[in-house]
C-alpha positions in Angstrom: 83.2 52.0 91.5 81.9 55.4 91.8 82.5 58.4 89.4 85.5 59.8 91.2 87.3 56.2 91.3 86.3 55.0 87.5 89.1 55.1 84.9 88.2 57.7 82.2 86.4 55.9 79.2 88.7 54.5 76.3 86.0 56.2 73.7 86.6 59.2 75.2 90.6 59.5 74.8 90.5 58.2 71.9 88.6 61.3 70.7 91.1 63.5 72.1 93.8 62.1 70.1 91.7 62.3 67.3 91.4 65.6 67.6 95.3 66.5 67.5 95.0 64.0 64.2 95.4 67.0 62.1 98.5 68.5 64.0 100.4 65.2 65.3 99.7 63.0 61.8 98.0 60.1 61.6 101.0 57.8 62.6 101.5 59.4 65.7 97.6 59.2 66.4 97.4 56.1 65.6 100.4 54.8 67.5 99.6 56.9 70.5 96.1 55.1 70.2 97.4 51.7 70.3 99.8 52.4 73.5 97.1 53.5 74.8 94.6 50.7 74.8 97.8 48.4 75.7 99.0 50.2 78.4 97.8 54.2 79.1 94.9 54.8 82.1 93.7 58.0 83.2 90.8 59.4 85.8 88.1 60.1 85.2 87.3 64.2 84.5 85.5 64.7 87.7 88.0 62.9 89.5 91.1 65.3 87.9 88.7 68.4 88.2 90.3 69.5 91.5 94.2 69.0 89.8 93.1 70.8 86.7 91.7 73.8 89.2 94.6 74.0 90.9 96.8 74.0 87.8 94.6 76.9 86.4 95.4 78.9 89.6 99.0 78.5 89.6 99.3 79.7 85.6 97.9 82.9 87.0 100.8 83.5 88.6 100.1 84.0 92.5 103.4 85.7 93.9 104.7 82.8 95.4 104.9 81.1 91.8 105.9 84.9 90.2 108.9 84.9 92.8 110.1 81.1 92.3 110.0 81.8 88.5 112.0 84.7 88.3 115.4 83.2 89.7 116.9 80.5 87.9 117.4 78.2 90.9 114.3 78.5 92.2 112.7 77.9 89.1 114.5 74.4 88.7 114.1 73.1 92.1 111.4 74.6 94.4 108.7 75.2 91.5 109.1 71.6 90.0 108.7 69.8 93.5 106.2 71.9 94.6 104.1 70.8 91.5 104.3 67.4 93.1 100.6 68.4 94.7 99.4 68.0 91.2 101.8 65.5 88.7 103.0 63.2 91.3 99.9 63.3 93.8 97.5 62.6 90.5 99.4 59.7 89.0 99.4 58.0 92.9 96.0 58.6 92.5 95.4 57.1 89.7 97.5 54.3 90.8 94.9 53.8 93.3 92.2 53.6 90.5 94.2 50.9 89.0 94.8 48.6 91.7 91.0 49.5 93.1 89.8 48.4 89.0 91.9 45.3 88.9 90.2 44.0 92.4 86.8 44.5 90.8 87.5 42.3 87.8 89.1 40.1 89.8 86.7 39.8 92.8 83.7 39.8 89.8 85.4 36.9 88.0 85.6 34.7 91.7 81.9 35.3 92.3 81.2 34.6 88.7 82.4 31.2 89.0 81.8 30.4 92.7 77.6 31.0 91.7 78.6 27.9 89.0 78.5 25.5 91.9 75.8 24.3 94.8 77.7 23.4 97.7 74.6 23.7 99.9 74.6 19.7 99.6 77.5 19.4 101.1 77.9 21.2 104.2 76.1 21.1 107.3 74.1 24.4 108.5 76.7 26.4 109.9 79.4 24.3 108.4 81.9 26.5 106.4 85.5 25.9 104.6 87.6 28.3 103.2 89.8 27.5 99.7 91.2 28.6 96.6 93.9 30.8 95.5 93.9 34.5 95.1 97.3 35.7 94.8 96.6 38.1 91.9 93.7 39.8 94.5 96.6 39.7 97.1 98.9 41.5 95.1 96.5 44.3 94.0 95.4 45.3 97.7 99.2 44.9 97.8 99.3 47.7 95.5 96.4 49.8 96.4 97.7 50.1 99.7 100.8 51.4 98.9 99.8 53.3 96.0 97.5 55.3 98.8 100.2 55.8 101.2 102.5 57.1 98.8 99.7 59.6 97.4 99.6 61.3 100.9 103.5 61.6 101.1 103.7 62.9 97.6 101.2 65.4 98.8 103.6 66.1 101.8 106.8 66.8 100.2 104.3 69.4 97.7 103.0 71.3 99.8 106.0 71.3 102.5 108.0 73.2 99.8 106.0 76.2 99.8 107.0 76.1 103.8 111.1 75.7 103.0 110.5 72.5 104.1 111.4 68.8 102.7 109.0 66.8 104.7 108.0 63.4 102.3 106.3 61.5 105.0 102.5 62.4 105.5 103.1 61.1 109.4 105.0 64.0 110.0 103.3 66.3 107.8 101.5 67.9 110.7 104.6 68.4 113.0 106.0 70.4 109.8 103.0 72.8 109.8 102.9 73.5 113.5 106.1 75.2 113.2 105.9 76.7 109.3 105.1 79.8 108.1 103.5 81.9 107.2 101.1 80.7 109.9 97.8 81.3 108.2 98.1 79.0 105.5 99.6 76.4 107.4 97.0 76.5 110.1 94.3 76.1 107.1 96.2 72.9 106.3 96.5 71.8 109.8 92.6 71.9 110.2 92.3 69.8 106.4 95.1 67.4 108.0 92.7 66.9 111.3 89.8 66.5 109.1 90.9 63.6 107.6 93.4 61.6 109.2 91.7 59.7 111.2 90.1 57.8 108.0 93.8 57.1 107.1 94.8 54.7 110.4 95.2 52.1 107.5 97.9 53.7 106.0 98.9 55.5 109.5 99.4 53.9 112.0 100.1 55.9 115.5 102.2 52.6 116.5 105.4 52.9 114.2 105.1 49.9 112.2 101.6 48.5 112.9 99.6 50.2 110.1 98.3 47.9 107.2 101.0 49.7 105.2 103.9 49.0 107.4 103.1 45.6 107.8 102.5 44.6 103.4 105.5 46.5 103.5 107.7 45.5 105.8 106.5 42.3 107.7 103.8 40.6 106.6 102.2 39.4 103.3 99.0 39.8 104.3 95.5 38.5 102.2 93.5 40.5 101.0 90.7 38.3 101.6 89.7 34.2 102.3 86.9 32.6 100.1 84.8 31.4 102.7 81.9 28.6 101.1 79.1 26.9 103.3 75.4 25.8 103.1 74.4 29.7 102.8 76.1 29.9 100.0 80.0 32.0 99.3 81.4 35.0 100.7 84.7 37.1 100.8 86.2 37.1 104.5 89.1 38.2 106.7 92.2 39.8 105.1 93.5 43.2 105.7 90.0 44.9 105.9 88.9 42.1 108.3 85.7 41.7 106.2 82.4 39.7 108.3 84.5 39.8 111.2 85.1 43.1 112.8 81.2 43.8 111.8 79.5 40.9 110.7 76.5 43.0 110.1 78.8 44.2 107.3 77.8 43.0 103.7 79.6 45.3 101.6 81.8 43.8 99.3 85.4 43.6 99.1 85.3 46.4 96.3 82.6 48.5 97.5 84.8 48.9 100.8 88.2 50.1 99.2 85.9 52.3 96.9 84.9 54.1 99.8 88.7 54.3 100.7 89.8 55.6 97.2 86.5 58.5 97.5 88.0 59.4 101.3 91.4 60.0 99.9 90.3 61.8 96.7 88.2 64.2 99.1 91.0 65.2 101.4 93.1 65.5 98.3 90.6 68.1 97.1 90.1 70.0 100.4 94.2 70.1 100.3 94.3 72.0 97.3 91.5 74.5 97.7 92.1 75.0 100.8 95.6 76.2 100.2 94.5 77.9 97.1 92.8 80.2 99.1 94.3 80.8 102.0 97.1 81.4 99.7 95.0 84.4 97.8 94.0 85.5 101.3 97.4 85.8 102.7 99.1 87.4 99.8 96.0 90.0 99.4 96.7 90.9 102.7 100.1 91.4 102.3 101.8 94.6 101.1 102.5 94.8 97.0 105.5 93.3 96.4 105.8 94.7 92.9 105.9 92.5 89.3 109.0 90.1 89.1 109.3 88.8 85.4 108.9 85.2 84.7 111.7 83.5 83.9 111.5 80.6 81.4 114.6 78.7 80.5 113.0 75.1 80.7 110.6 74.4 82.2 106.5 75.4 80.8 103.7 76.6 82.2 101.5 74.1 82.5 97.9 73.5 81.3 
């Protein structure tokens, strides 16, 4: 797992409780400690340095934010779901982490005990069988893959607020920009959309119901992967990814593949936000001053 897909280290937190010890207590520390080495998981810093950059933009106050904040209704509905790009759209993605975490022990622990055993005796060359079960790998991939799709429609129904628009399905995410406004920040999304999507055909699919997603979630319980054991030795195969068999010239493992999934969606994650931080700046510095509206703060914080 790479550094934008590895959990944040436990040492780590744990020194960032620590150091609220002197304003929380220490039963509070200590309890939120515990929880978290039962329970609690979070990306690592690189990984949330594009959320935390955004965040940090928004607490400015651009006048989208300044405008939202000032009227109580807007400040309770529009400026919460809009900070779905960040909340929401960061927990998916840590989701992902998870799931992507949990195959790797798992898929370690199979090949740990699978290089316990010569089979070589007992198959013919070219000879192969396929056993064992793998449910709990099943069930992660499960997981990752729907953990992924959801991070893209959370990051829909975000950003389609800024539009007037409640679009939660990253499918139709595009349609929405062609017709929003203003027209240069959607256009600056529609060219991030375009950049990316065509790594997403997983979670995708341009044939309603055919995607991997649609089918784990709707049709089919499809493996994640088949222990294949011969005279060469083990190896994962088949499954959603279609490992050794689409490309049998392909030796990654099962891991190392969704890795590179994970790192494709936390880059077009990261152009997202950017990309309409600053065609956000641009747009409003070209625009005429609209004056100072005060912030209005009944409930909800500005977050850091």
């Amino acid at each position: 797992m790479g550094t934008k897909t590895n959990p944040k280290g436990l040492e780590c937190q744990k020194a960032e409780y620590e150091n609220s010890r002197p304003i929380l207590g220490n039963t509070i520390t200590d309890a939120n400690i515990k929880i978290y080495e039962a329970a609690g998981f979070q990306i690592s810093d690189e990984a949330a340095e594009p959320f935390r950059d955004f965040i940090r933009w928004i607490n400015t106050r651009p006048q989208f934010i300044s405008d939202w904040r000032s009227e109580r209704k807007t400040e309770q509905t529009l400026y919460p779901r809009f900070m779905t790009v960040t909340s929401e759209v960061q927990n998916a993605y840590a989701a992902v982490c998870y799931h992507l975490k949990r195959i790797k022990e798992i898929e370690d622990s199979v090949d740990t005990i699978l290089s316990q055993y010569d089979f070589s005796q007992q198959f013919q060359p070219n000879q192969t069988t396929t056993f064992g079960n793998m449910l709990q790998l099943d069930f992660e991939y499960h997981a990752f893959v729907l953990a992924y799709r959801r991070c893209l429609d959370y990051l829909s129904w975000g950003f389609s607020t800024y539009f007037k628009q409640s679009q939660n399905s990253y499918n139709k995410f595009k349609k929405t920009l062609e017709r929003a406004q203003p027209r240069p920040v959607a256009e600056t999304l529609i060219a991030v959309y375009e950049a990316h999507i065509e790594k997403f055909s997983f979670v995708i699919g341009t044939t309603r119901g055919q995607s991997l997603r649609d089918r784990i979630g709707h049709s089919e319980f499809v493996q994640a992967a088949s222990i294949n054991v011969g005279s060469n030795g083990h190896s994962f195969i088949g499954g959603g990814e279609k490992l050794r068999l689409s490309d049998p010239h392909d030796d990654r493992r099962f891991s190392e593949i969704l890795d590179g999934r994970a790192n494709d969606l936390h880059q077009c994650i990261s152009d997202f936000l950017y990309s309409f931080r600053d065609s956000v700046i641009a747009f409003e510095t070209s625009q005429p001053n609209q004056g100072f509206r005060p912030l209005y703060l009944p409930n909800i914080p500005i977050i850091i």
